[in-house]
C-alpha positions as CSV (number, residue, x, y, z in Angstrom):
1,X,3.3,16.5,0.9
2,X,0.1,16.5,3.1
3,X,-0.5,13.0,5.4
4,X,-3.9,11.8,2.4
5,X,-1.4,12.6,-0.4
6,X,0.8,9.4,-1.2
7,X,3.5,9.4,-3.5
8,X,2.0,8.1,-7.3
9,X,4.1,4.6,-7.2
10,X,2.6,3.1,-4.3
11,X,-0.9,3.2,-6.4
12,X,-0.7,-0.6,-6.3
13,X,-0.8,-1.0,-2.2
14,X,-3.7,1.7,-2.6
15,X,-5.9,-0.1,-4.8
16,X,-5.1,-3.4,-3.4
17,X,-6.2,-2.0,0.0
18,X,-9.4,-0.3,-1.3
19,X,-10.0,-3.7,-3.0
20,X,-9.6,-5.3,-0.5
21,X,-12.1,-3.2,2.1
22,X,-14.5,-3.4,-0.5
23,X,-15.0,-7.0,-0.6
24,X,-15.0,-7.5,3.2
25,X,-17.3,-4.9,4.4
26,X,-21.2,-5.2,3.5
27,X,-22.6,-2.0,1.7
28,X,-26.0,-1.3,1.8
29,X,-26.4,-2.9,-1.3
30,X,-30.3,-4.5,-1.8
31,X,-28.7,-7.4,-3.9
32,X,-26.2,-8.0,-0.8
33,X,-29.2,-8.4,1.7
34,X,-26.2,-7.3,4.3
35,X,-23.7,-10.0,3.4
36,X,-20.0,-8.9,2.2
37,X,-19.2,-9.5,-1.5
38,X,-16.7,-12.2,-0.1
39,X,-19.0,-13.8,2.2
40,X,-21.8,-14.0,-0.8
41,X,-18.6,-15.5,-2.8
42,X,-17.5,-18.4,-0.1
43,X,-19.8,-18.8,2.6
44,X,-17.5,-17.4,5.3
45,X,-17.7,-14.2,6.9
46,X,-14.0,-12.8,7.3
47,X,-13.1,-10.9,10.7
48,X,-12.3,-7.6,9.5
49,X,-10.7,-6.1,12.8
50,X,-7.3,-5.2,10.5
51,X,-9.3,-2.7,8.9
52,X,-10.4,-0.8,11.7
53,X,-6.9,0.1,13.2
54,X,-5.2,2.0,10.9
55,X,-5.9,4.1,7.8
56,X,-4.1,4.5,4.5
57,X,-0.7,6.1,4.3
58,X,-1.2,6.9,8.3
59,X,2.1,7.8,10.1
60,X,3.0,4.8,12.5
61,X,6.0,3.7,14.8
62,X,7.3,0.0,13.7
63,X,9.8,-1.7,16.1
64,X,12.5,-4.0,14.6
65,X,11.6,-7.7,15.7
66,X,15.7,-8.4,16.6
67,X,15.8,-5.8,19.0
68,X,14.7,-7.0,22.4
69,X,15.9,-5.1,25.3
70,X,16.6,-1.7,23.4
71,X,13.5,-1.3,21.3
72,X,13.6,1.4,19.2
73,X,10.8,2.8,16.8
74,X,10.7,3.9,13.7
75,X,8.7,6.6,11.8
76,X,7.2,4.7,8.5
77,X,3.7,5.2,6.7
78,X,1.3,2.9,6.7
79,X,0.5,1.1,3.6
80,X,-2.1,-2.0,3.8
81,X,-2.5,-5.2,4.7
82,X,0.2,-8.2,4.5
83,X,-2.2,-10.8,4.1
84,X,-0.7,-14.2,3.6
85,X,2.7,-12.5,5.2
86,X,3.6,-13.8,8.5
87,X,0.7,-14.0,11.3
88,X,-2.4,-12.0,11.6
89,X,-2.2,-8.9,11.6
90,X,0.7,-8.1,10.0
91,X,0.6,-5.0,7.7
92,X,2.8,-3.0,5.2
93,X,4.6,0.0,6.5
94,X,6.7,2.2,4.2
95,X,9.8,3.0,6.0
96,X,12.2,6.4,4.8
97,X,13.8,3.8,2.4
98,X,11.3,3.9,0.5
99,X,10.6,-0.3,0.4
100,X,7.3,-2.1,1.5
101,X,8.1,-4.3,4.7
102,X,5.5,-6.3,6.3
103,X,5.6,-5.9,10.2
104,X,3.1,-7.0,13.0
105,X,5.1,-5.0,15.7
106,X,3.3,-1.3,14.9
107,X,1.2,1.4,16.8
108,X,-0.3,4.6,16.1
109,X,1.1,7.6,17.0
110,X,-0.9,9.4,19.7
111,X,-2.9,12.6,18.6
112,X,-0.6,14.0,21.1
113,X,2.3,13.2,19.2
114,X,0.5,14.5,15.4
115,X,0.0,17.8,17.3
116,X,3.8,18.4,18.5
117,X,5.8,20.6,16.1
118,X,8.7,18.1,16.1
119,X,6.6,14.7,15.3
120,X,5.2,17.2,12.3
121,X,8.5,17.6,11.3
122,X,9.6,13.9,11.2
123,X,6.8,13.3,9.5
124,X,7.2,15.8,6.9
125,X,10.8,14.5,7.1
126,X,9.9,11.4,6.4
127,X,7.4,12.1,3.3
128,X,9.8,13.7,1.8
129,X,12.6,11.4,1.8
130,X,10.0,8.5,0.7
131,X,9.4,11.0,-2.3
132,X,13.3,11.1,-2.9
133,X,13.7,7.3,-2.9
134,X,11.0,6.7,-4.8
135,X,11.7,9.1,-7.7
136,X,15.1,7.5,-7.5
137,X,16.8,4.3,-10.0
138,X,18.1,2.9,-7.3
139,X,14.1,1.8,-6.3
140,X,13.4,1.4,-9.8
141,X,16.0,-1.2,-10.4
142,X,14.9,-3.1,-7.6
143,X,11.3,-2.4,-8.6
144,X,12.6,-4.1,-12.6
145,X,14.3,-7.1,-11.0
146,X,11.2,-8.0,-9.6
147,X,9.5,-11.2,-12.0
148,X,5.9,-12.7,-12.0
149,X,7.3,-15.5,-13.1
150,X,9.9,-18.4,-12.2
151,X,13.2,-18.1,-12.7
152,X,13.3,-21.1,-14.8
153,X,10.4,-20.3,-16.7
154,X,10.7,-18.3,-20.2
155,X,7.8,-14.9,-20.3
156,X,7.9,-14.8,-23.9
């Protein structure tokens, strides 16, 4: 798997994200006279600095927030933005398990680091064990307990 292809079940966190860009940058729309769809919508104009870090699916190093002294990072993919998760600029990172978390403790990796022959190979490592865990029940069990609804409400 290349770095732009992303495994098919994270489709959500890609069109959420694309949403998302979409209604807070200004496209040179005549109609839009300049203004973002969201601004047009509410008045405000939304600081869009979390879009200008990273890009979709992007390799990243996330640090655990309960390790202080001993920091170590972890190879995860980049997935979106975790608005209305924990403080600005927190985002979603796909770790080799193969479940969304929502960290603000992330960094790029250095084109130095892309280049190496061994960060390649984590990476590669990486995509494909997120392809393994993905295709696997065990995600899609957690993935069917999940419920858009309360637990004391009845869907049907």
């Amino acid at each position: 798997m290349t770095r732009t292809q992303t495994p098919l079940p994270l489709w959500d966190f890609c069109c959420l994200y694309t949403t998302e860009l979409r209604n807070w940058i200004a496209r040179p729309l005549p109609k839009q006279n300049g203004r973002t769809p969201y601004e047009i919508l509410t008045g405000n104009t939304l600081d869009v600095s979390e879009f200008l870090e990273f890009t979709w699916y992007q390799p990243i190093w996330y640090y655990e927030p309960d390790v202080f002294l001993e920091q170590t990072k972890h190879l995860a993919q980049w997935i979106g933005i975790a608005l209305r998760v924990g403080q600005a600029m927190c985002f979603w990172v796909l770790p080799s398990s193969g479940i969304p978390i929502a960290r603000t403790s992330i960094q790029a990796l250095t084109q130095k680091e892309l280049d190496s022959e061994i960060c390649q190979g984590q990476i590669e490592k990486l995509d494909n064990i997120i392809k393994g865990k993905l295709k696997s029940d065990e995600i899609a069990e957690t993935i069917n307990d999940f419920k858009l609804y309360r637990a004391d409400e009845d869907p049907e």
